[in-house]
N, C-alpha and C positions, 0 to 999 in steps of 0.2 A: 223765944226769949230774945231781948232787943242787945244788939252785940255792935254799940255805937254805928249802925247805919243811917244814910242817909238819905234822906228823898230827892227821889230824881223827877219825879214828876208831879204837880198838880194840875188839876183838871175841873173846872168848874162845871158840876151837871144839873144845877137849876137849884130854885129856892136854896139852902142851905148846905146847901151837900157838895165837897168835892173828892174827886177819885184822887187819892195818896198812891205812888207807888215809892217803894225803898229800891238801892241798890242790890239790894242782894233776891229781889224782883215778889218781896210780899206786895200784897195791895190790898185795896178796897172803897169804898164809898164811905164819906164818915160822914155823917150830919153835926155841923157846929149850929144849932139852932140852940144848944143848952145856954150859949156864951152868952146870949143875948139877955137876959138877964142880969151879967156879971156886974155889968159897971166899968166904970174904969178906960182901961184902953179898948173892951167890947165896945165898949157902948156905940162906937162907930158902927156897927156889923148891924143895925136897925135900918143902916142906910145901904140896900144891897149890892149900887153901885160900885161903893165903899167895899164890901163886902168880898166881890167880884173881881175884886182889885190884888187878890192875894200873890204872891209871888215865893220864889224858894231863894233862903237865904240863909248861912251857915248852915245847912243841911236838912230845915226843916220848913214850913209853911210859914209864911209869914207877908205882913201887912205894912203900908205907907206909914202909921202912927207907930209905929212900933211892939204892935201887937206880933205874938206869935204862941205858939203850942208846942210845948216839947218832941221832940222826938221817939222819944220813949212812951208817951201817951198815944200819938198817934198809930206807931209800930203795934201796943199793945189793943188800940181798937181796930186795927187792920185784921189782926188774925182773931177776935172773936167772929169775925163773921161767917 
């Protein structure tokens, strides 16, 4: 259960996919190829330079346009793995 943590680390590891770790030291590989789809602020992530580009901010993954993913989503696709 996600109990307001934060992610300390992203890790780009090819095509779509980057390594999440939280502080309290969950992790895992999550594929954001779904977003690609989305529209919107995604629509950038077609471009994977862009994509590549991610960085951590207030405590979660997040992007140059203002893209990001909760925290709580990520925390909760970390430990389905």
């Amino acid at each position: 259960m996600w109990s307001l943590n934060d992610v300390v680390l992203v890790k780009y590891m090819g095509e779509y996919v980057y390594h999440i770790e939280f502080d309290d030291g969950a992790k895992g590989d999550i594929d954001f190829s779904k977003y690609l789809s989305w529209g919107g602020v995604f629509e950038s992530f077609n471009d994977k330079n862009f994509f590549q580009s991610a960085y951590i901010e207030g405590g979660t993954i997040a992007w140059p346009n203002g893209a990001d993913i909760a925290p709580e989503t990520l925390y909760e696709r970390c430990l389905k793995k």
